[in-house]
C-alpha positions, 0 to 999 in steps of 0.5 A, a space after each residue: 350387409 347379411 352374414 351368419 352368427 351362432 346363438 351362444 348358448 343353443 347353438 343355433 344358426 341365425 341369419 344377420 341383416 346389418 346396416 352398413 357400417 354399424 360394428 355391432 348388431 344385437 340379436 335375439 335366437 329365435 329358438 331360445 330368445 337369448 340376447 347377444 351382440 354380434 360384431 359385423 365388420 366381418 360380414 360380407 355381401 354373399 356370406 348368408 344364403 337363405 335355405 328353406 327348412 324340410 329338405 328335399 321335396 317331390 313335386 307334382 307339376 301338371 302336365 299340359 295335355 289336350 284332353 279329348 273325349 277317348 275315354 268317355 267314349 270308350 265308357 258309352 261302348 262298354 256301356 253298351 257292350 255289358 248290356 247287350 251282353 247281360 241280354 244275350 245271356 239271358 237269352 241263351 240261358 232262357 231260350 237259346 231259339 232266339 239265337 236262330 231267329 238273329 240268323 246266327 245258325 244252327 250250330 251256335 244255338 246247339 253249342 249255347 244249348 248244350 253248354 248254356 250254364 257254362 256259357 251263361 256264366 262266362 258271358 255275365 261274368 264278362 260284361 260285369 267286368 265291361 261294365 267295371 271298366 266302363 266305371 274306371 274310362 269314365 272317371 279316367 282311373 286305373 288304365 289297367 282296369 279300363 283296359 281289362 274292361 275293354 278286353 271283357 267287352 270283346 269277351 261279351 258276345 252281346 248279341 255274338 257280334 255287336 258285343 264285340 265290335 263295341 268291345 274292340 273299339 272301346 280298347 282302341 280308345 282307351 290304349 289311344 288316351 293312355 296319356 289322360 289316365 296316367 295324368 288325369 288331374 292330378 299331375 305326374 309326379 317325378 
């Protein structure tokens, strides 16, 4: 038989297993170690029910998920797209020419040329946020700053168009794995 009994000189409420048909049970209050007796004809089976101290706790379950390679993918792309963006400023910066070579057109070359500081700028400072976001898809961290760096990729202009191209399929395959950044390994917590 279990049932509940308070320590007489602490107050403290114990837990009493007894078997059947003993009358009294003599116990020891954990907290203060005083020694008494307790009478257990009133006891009944469902009286006690053991609670865990601390109270109410969040938990964090994992979430069952198919991980694929999204992410990672997304990274080589910006990867991909912050160099090739680096390298097309430089070249604007260094010789805006090369520009026509590519059979980009005369009037883009005239634009770069002219704003070649402005567009130099503009365009390191995009692929350096590419480059961060491929950080962040690879370690499948902060969506947002994946995104961002998704979006910058775009923004790049490596080589005008290929920066681009890379730059919106990397954001297609960060949006499309949204679920692996917010779970990642760490659970979803409720």
């Amino acid at each position: 038989m279990r049932g509940k009994a308070k320590c007489p000189k602490c107050d403290h409420e114990i837990i009493v297993e007894a078997s059947p048909g003993v009358e009294k049970q003599t116990v020891t209050c954990p907290k203060c170690g005083q020694v008494f007796s307790v009478l257990v004809e009133g006891f009944e089976e469902s009286e006690a029910k053991w609670e865990e101290p601390g109270g109410e706790r969040k938990t964090i379950l994992p979430e069952s998920y198919e991980e694929t390679k999204r992410p990672l993918i997304a990274s080589t792309l910006l990867a991909l797209s912050s160099i090739l963006g680096i390298i097309t400023a430089f070249s604007i910066f260094l010789n805006p020419s090369l520009l026509n070579d590519l059979a980009f057109g005369e009037f883009l070359v005239k634009f770069f040329f002219s704003h070649r500081i402005v567009s130099f700028s503009l365009i390191i400072i995009f692929s350096i946020l590419a480059a961060i976001g491929c950080y962040f898809s690879y370690m499948k961290k902060m969506f947002s700053m994946a995104l961002l760096g998704g979006i910058c990729g775009v923004l790049s202009f490596g080589l005008l168009i290929v920066g681009p191209i890379l730059g919106t399929a990397a954001t297609i395959l960060i949006v499309l794995a949204r679920e692996e950044f917010e779970n990642s390994i760490h659970g979803k917590e409720f």
